[in-house]
C-alpha positions as CSV (number, residue, x, y, z in Angstrom):
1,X,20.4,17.6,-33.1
2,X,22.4,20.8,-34.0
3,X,21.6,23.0,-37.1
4,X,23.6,22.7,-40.5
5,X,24.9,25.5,-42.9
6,X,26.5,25.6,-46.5
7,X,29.6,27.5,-46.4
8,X,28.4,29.9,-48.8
9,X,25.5,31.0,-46.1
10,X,28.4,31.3,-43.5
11,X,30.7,33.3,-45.8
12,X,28.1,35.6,-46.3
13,X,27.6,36.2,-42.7
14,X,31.5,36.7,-42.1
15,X,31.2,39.4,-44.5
16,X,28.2,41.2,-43.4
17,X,29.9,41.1,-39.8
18,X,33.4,42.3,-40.7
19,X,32.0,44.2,-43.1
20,X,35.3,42.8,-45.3
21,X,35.5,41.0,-48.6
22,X,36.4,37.5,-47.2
23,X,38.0,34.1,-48.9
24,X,37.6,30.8,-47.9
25,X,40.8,28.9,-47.3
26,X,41.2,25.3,-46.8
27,X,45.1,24.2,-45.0
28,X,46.0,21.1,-43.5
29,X,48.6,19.5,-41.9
30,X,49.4,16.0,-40.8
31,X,47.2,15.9,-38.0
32,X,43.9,18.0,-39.5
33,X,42.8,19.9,-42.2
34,X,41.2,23.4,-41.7
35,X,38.5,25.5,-43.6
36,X,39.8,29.2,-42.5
37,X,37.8,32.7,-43.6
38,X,39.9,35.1,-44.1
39,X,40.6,38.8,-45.3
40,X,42.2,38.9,-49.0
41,X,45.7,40.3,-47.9
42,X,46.4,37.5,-45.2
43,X,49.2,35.0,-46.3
44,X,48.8,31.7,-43.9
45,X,50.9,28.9,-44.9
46,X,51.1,26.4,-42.1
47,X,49.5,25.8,-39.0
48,X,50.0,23.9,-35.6
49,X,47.8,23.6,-32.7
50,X,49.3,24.6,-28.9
51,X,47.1,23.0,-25.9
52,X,47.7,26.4,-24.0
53,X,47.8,28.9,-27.0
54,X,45.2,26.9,-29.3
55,X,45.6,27.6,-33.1
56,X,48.6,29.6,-34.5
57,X,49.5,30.7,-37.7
58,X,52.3,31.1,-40.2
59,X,53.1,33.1,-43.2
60,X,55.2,31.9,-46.3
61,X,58.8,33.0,-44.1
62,X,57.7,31.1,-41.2
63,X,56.6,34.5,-38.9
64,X,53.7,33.9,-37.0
65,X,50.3,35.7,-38.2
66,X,49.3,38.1,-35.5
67,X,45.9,39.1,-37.4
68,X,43.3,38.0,-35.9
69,X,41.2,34.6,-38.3
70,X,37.6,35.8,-38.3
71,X,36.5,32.3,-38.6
72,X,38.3,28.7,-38.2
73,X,36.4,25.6,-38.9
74,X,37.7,22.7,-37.7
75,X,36.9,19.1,-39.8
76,X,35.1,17.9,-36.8
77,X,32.5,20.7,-37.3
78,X,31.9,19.6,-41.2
79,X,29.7,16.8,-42.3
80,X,28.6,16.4,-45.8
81,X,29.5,19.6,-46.8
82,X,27.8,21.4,-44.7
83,X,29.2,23.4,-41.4
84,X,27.4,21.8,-38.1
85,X,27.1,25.5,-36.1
86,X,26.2,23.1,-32.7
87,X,23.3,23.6,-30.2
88,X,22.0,27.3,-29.7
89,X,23.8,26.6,-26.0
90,X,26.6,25.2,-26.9
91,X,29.8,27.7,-28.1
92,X,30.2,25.9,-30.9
93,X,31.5,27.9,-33.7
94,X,33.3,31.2,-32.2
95,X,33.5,34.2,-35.1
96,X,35.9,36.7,-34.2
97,X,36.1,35.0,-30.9
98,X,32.3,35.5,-30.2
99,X,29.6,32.4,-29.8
100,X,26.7,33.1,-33.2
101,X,24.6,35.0,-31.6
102,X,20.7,34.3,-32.4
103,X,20.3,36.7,-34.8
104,X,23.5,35.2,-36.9
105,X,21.4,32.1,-36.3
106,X,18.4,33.6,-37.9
107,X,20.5,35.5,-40.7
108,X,21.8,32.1,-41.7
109,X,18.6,30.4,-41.5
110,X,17.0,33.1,-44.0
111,X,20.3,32.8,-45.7
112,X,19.6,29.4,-46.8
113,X,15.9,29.9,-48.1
């Protein structure tokens, strides 16, 4: 069975890792909808997803977004409102690009108390 989280725990830990202010997002498309955590100054407007490249991003003129998303949460990886993070072995969530470590793990656990 793999953990669960409230966005508001993960938030939390974007910030305290990018040591950035950081907005939650939510964009869809026809095929999916995303929950994105971003910086303030990032304008995403659409989205498409490339089997080689993976996700990539476009602002309101239709130039790609070359900042890096510090986190992307798919609709697969929410249930009930919650964020499933996956097995402690599994990759799972990646923020910026890195599997949670076990101490995000724990910070989120203590997060949620």
């Amino acid at each position: 069975m793999s953990d669960t989280v409230s966005l508001h725990a993960l938030k939390a830990l974007v910030e305290k890792k990018t040591n950035k202010k950081t907005l939650v997002k939510v964009i869809w498309n026809e095929q999916e909808k995303l929950t994105l955590f971003i910086i303030p100054n990032m304008k995403i407007q659409s989205f498409i997803y490339d089997e080689k490249e993976g996700y990539m991003f476009y602002d309101q003129e239709g130039k790609p977004v070359t900042r890096d998303i510090p986190l992307i949460v798919s609709e697969k990886n929410l249930a009930d409102g919650k964020v499933l993070l996956g097995e402690s072995g599994n990759r799972g969530l990646l923020l910026n690009h890195q599997p949670l470590t076990h101490e995000d793990r724990l910070f989120l656990q203590t997060y949620s108390l």
